[in-house]
N, C-alpha and C positions, 0 to 999 in steps of 0.2 A: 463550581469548577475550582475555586481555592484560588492559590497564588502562584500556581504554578505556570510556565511560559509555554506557551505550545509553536513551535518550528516547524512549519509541515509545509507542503507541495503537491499540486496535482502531477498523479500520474498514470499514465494509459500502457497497461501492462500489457495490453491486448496487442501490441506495438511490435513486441520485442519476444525474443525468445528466449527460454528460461535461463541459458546463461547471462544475458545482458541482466533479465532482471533480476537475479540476483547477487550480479555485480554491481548493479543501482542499489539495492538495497543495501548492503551493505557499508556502501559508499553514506547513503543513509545515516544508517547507525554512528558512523565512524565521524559524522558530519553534526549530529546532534537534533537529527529531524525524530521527530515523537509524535508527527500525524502528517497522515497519509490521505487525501483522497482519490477515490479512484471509483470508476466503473457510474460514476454520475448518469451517464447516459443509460446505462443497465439496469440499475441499481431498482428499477421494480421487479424487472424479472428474479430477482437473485435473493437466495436467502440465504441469512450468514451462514449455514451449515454449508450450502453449495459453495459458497464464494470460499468457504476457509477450503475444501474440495479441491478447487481450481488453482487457489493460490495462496497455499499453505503459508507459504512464508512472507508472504506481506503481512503478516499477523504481527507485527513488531513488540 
């Protein structure tokens, strides 16, 4: 992983609708977060093809 810092947060996208979460993300970026978890509870059913699909932009 190197020496780089990782700043990240869970979050349930499943929550909110796509204007919020793209105003979370954003908020994101602008905040210094560089990892995201999300969909933990899902995350058997889903394959990154589908997930990136669903939610394009949490792809940071």
């Amino acid at each position: 992983m190197g020496k780089k810092l990782y700043h990240g947060a869970a979050y349930y996208p499943e929550l909110w609708d796509e204007k919020v979460i793209n105003e979370d993300i954003e908020m994101m970026k602008q905040t210094g977060i560089n990892a995201v978890r999300i969909g933990e509870f899902a995350c058997p059913t889903w394959s990154r093809k589908k997930a990136s699909l669903i939610y394009p932009s949490l792809l940071l």
